[in-house]
C-alpha positions, 0 to 999 in steps of 0.5 A, spaced: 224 073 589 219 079 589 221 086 585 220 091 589 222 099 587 229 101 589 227 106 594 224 100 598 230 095 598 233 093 606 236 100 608 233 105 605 230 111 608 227 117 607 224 123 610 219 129 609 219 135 614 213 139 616 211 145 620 206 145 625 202 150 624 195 153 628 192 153 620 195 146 620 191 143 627 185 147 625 183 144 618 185 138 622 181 138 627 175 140 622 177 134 617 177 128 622 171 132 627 176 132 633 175 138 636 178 136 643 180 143 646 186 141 648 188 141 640 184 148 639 183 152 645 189 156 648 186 157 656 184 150 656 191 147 654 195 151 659 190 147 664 193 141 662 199 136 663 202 139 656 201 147 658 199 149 652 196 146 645 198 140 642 197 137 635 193 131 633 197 124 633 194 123 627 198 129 623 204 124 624 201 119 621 199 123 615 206 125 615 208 117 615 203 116 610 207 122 605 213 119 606 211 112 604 206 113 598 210 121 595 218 120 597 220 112 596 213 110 593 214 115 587 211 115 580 212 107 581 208 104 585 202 104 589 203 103 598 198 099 602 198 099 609 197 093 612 198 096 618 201 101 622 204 101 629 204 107 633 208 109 640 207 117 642 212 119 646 213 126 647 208 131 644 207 136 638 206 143 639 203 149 635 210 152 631 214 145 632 219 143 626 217 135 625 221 130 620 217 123 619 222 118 617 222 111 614 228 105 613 226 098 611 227 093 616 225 087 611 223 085 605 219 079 604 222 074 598 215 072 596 211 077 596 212 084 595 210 086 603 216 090 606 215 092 614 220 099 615 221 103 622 218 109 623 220 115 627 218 122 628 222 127 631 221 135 632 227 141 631 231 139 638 231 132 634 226 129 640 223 123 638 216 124 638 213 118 635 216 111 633 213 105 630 213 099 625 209 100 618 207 094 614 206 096 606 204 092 600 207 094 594 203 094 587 206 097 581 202 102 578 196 100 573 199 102 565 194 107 564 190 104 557 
């Protein structure tokens, strides 16, 4: 049987909530080259299908990423993606209140790899995101 953390057993969850702000978006757009209009110009966005400014899908994903390696990860272990499916199902607006959450769905018994459910959703708790992550738990090294 592999030894995972506590916090990666079948059924545990956590969460990490955030506010999406224009600063936010922006020192995204700059970080990931993405500067589409429709992320950063408000004239622009109210042309679109959204009506006006929406963030970047990835920000969830970052946020899936805080969650795994920060909340449930801790001080005791390291998290690599194996993968990571994503479904974007509503969008994220400047000013939304979003919470990324992950619960374990499997463990595998012989090697540390656990598969978890992710779901992001905004303040009026509408989905926004969901999928499946993959990770792969290392312990962290001993520092020598």
């Amino acid at each position: 049987m592999t030894t995972i953390p506590s916090n990666f057993t079948l059924g545990s969850s956590a969460s990490v909530t955030r506010t999406i702000t224009d600063e936010i978006v922006r020192e995204f757009a700059v970080l990931s080259g993405d500067t589409q209009p429709l992320h950063l110009e408000d004239d622009y966005a109210a042309q679109t299908r959204f009506g006006k400014r929406i963030a970047h899908g990835a920000l969830l994903v970052g946020m899936v990423s805080a969650v795994l390696g920060v909340k449930m990860a801790g001080q005791d272990a390291t998290i690599i993606f194996l993968g990571l499916t994503t479904n974007f199902v509503n969008p994220v607006y400047i000013a939304d209140e979003i919470t990324a959450t992950c619960t374990v769905t499997s463990v595998r018994d012989d090697k540390p790899i656990v598969k978890l459910g992710v779901s992001c959703t905004n303040q009026s708790d509408a989905e926004v995101m969901n999928g499946e992550a993959v990770v792969y738990i290392d312990p962290h090294p001993v520092a020598g």
